[in-house]
C-alpha positions as a Markdown table, in Angstrom:
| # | Residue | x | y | z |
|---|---|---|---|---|
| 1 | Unk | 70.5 | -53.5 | -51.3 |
| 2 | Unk | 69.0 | -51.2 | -48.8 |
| 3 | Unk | 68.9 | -52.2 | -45.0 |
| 4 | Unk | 65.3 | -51.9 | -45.1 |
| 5 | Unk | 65.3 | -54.4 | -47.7 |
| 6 | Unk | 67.0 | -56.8 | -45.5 |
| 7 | Unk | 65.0 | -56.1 | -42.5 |
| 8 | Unk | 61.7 | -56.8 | -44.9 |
| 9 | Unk | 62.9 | -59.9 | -46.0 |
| 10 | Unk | 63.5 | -60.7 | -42.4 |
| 11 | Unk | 60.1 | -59.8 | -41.1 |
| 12 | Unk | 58.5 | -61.3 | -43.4 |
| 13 | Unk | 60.4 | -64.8 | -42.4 |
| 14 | Unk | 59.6 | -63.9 | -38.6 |
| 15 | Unk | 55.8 | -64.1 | -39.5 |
| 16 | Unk | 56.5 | -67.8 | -40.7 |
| 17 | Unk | 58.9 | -68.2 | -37.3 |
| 18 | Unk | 61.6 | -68.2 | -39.4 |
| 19 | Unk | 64.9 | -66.5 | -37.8 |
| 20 | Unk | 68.1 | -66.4 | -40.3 |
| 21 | Unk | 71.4 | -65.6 | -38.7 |
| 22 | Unk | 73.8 | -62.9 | -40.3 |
| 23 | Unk | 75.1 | -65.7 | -42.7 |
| 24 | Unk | 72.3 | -67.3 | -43.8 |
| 25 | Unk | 71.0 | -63.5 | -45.1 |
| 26 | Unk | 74.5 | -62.8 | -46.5 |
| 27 | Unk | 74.0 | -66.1 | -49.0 |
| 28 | Unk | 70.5 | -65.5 | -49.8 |
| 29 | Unk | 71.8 | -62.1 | -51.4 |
| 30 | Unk | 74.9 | -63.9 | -52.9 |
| 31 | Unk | 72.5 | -66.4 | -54.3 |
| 32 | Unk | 70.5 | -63.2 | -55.7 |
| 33 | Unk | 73.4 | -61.5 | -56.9 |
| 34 | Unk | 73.9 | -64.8 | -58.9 |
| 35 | Unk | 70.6 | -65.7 | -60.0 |
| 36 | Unk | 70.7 | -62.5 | -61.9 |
| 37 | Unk | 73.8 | -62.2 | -63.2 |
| 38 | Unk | 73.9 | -65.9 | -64.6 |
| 39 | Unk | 70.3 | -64.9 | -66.0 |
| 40 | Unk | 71.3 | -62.5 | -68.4 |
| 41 | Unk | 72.5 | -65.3 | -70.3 |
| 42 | Unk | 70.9 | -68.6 | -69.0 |
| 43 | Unk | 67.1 | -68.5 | -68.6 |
| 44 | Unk | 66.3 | -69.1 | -65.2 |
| 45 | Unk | 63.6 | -66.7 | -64.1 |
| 46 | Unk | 61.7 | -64.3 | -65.5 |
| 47 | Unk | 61.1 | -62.8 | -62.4 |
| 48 | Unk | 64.6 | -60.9 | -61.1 |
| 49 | Unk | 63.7 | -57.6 | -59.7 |
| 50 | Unk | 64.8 | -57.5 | -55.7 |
| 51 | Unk | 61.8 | -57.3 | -53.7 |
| 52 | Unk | 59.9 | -59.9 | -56.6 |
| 53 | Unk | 62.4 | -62.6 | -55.9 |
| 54 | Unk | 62.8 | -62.0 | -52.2 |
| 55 | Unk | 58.9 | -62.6 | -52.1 |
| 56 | Unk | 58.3 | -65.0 | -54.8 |
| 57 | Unk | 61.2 | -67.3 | -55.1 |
| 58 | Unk | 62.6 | -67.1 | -51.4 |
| 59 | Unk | 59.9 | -66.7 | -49.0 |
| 60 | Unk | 57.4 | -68.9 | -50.9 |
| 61 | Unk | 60.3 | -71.7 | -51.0 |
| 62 | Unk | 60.5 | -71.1 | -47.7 |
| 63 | Unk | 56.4 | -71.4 | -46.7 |
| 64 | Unk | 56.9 | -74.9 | -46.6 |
| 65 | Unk | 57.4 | -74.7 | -42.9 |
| 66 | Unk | 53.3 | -74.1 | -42.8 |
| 67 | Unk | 52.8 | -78.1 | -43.4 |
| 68 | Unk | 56.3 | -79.7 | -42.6 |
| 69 | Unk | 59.1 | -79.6 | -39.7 |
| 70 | Unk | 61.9 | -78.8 | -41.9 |
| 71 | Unk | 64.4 | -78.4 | -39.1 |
| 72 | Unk | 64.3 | -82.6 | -38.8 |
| 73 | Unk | 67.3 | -84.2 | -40.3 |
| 74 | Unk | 65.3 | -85.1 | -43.8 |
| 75 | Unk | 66.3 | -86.7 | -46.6 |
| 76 | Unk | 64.6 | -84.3 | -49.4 |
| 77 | Unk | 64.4 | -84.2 | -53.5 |
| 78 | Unk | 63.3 | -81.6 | -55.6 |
| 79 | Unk | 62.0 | -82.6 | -59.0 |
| 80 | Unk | 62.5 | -80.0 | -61.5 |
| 81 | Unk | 64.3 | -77.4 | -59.3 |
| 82 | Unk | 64.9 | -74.5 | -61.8 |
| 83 | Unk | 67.2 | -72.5 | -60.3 |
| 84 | Unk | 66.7 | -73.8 | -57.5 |
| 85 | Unk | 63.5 | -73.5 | -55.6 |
| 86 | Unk | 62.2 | -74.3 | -53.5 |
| 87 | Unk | 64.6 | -76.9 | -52.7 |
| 88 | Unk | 68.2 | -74.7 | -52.7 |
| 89 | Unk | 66.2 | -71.7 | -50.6 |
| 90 | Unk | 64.9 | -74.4 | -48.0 |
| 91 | Unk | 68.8 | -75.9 | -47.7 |
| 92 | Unk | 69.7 | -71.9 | -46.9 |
| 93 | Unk | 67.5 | -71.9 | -44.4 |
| 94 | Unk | 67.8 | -74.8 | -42.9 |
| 95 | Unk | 70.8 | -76.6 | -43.3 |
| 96 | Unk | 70.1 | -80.0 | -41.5 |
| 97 | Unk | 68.1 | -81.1 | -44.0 |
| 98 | Unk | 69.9 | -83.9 | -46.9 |
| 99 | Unk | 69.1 | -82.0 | -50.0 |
| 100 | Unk | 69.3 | -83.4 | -53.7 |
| 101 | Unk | 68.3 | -81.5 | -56.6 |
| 102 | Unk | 67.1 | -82.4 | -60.1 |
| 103 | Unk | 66.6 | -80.4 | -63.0 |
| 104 | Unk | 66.4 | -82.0 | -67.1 |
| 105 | Unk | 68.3 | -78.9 | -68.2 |
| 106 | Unk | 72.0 | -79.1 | -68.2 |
| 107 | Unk | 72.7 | -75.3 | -67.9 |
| 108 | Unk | 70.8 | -75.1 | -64.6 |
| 109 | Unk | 72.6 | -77.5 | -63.4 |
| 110 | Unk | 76.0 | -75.9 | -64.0 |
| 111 | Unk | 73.9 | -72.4 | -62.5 |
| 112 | Unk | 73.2 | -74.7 | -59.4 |
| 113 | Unk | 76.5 | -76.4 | -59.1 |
| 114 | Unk | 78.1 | -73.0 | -59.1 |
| 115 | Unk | 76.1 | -71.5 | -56.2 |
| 116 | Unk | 76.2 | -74.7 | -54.1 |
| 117 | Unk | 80.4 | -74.0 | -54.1 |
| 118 | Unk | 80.2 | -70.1 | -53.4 |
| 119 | Unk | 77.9 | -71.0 | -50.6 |
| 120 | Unk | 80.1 | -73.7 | -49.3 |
| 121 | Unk | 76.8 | -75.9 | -48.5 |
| 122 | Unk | 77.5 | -79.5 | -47.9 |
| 123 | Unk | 75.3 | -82.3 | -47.8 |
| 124 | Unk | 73.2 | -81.4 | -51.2 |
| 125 | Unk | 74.1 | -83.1 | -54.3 |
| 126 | Unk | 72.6 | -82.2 | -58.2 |
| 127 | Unk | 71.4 | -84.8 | -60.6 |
| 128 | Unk | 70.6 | -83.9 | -64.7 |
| 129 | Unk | 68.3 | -86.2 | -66.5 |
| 130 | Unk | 64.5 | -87.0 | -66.3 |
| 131 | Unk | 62.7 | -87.7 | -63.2 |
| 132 | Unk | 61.1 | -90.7 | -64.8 |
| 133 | Unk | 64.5 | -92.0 | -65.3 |
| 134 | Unk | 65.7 | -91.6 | -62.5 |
| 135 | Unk | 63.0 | -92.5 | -60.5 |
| 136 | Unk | 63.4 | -96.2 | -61.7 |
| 137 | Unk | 66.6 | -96.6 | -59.8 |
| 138 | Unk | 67.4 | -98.4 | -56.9 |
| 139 | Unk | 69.4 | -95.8 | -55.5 |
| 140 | Unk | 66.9 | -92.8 | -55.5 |
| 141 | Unk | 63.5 | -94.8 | -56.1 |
| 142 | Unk | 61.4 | -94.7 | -52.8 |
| 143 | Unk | 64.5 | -93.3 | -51.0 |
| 144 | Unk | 63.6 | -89.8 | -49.6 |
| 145 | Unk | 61.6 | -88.6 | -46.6 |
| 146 | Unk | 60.0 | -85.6 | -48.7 |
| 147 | Unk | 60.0 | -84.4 | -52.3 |
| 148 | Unk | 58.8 | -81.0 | -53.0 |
| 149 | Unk | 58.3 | -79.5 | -56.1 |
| 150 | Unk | 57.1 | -76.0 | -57.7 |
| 151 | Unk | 57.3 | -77.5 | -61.4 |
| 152 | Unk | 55.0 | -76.2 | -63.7 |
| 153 | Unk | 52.5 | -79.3 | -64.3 |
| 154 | Unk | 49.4 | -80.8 | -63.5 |
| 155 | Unk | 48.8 | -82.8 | -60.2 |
| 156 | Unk | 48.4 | -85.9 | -61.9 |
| 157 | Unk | 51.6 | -85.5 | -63.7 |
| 158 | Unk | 53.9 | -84.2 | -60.7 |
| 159 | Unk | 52.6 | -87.1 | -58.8 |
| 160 | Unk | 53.8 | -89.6 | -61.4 |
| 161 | Unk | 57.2 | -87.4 | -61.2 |
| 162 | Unk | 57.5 | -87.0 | -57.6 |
| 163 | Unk | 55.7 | -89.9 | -55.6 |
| 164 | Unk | 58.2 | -92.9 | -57.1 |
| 165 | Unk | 61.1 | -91.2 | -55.2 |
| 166 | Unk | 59.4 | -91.4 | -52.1 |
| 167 | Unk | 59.5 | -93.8 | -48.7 |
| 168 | Unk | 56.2 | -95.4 | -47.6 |
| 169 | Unk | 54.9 | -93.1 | -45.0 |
| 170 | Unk | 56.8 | -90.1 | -46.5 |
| 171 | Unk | 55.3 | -86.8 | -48.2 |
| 172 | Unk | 55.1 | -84.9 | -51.8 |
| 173 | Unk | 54.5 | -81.5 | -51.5 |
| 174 | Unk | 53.2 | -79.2 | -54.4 |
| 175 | Unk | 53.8 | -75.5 | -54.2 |
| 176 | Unk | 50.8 | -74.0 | -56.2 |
| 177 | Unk | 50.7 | -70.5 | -57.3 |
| 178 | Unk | 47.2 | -70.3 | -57.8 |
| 179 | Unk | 43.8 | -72.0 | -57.3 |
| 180 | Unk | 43.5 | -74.6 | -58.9 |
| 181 | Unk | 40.1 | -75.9 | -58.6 |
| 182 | Unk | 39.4 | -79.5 | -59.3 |
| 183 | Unk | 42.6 | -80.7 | -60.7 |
| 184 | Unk | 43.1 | -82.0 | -57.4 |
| 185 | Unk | 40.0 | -84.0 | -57.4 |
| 186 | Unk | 40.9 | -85.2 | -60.6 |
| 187 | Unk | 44.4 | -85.6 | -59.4 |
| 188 | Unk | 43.5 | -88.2 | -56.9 |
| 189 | Unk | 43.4 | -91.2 | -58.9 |
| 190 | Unk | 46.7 | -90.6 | -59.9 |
| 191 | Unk | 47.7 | -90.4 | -56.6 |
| 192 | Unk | 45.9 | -93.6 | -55.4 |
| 193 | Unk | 47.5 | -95.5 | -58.0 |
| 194 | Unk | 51.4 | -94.7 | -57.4 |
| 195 | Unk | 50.5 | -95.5 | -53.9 |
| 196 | Unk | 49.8 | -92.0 | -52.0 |
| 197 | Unk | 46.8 | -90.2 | -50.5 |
| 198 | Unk | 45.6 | -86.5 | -50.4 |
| 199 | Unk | 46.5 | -85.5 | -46.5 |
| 200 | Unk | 46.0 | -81.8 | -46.9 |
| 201 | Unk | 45.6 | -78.8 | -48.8 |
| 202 | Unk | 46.7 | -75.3 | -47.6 |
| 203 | Unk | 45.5 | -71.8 | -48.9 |
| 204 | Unk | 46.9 | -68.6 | -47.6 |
| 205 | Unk | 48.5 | -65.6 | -48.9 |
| 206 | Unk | 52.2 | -64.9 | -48.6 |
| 207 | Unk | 53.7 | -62.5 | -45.4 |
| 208 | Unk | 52.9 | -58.8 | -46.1 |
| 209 | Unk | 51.7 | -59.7 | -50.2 |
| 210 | Unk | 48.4 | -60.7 | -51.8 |
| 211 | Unk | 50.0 | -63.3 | -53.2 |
| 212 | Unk | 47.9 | -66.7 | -52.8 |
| 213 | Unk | 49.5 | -69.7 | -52.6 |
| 214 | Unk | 48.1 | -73.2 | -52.3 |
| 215 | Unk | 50.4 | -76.4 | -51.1 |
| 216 | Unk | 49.3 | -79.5 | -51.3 |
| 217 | Unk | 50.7 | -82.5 | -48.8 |
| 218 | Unk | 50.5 | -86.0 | -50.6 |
| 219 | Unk | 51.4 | -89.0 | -47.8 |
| 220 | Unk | 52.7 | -91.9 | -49.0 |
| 221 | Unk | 51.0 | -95.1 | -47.6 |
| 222 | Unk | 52.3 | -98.2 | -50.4 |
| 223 | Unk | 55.1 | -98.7 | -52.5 |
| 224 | Unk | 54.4 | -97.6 | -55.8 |
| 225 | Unk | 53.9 | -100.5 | -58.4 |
| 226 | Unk | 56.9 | -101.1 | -60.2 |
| 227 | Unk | 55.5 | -100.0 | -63.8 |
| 228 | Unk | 55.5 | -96.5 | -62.6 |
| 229 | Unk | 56.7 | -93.5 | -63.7 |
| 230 | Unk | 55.9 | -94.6 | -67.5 |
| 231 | Unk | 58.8 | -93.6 | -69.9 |
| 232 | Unk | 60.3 | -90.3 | -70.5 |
| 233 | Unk | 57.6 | -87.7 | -71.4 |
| 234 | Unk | 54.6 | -90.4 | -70.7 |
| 235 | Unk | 53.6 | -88.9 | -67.7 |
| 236 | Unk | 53.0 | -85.1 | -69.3 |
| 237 | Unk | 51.6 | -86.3 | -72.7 |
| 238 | Unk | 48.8 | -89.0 | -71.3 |
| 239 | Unk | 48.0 | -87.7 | -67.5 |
| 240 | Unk | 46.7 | -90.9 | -65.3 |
């Protein structure tokens, strides 16, 4: 990697007031180096080329700081983390933060597991299995502060996914790579029945790119009834 790669990635942080010190740079490129050699035989990403995931993967994790404090001491869950984003970026970054990560696929996991230990990053913990499994028990269901995910689905269906995990009064934030027009309209229902609201929706373009981006802040405001999620695959197949 080139300095001025480094001092890119950095820049582009500063314009979301986002300073890394020495080590927190010096795992982001260990998590790269990783991400791309575990990639030539696990599929994680089809994106891999330096500058794409520094942009796409890293500082878009990381643009959740436009609609939430993540320096307070959260409790956080990523539903269907991939390799690892947003949810293992943000713990980079901002190590406070109580991080657990679920993915359905085994061999991310293992991908996950592996660069949590090269990292040495403590207070994060990975789960494999179904969020509408694990969503119905005690010891995750309505438990966390925030869950964030960048899963491909609709809003109806990541709400069903997400919003279960959640405290009353916490948040569910989408990352959306593009706009998506009414599916939030058609997403609120949804929402309003596992016991959340719309609070905001954010459209800008990522630091130094034309990249838009959309995130969209669900609050929490009632426990959500006990028959949601539905069972496994429910929630994809049949949208509320």
């Amino acid at each position: 990697m080139s300095q001025y790669d480094i001092s890119k990635f950095q820049s582009d942080l500063q314009e979301m007031d986002i300073t890394l010190t020495d080590k927190q740079i010096s795992q982001f490129l260990v998590y790269y180096e990783m991400l791309t050699e575990w990639n030539q035989s696990v599929n994680l990403t089809a994106i891999t080329k330096y500058q794409d995931v520094m942009k796409k993967h890293f500082i878009d994790s990381l643009s959740l700081v436009k609609v939430y404090d993540v320096k307070s001491r959260s409790s956080v869950i990523d539903v269907g983390t991939g390799a690892g984003f947003p949810g293992l970026a943000l713990k980079i970054a901002f190590p406070e933060m109580e991080l657990t990560l679920l993915d359905s696929l085994n061999k991310r996991i293992h991908f996950l597991n592996a660069v949590i230990e090269r990292l040495k990053l403590f207070g994060i913990k990975t789960l494999h299995g179904r969020a509408e499994d694990y969503a119905r028990q005690d010891t995750y269901r309505e438990q966390f502060d925030l869950c964030v995910s960048r899963a491909v689905a609709n809003l109806s269906t990541l709400s069903e996914y997400c919003l279960p995990f959640v405290k009353k009064d916490g948040l569910f934030i989408s990352y959306k790579s593009e706009k998506i027009g009414e599916e939030w309209k058609a997403a609120e229902k949804a929402i309003s029945l596992l016991g959340g609201r719309v609070k905001e929706q954010l459209e800008f373009m990522l630091p130094g790119s034309d990249i838009f981006r959309n995130l969209f802040v669900i609050e929490k405001i009632s426990d959500t009834p006990k028959r949601f999620p539905r069972k496994a695959g429910m929630p994809s197949k049949e949208p509320l």
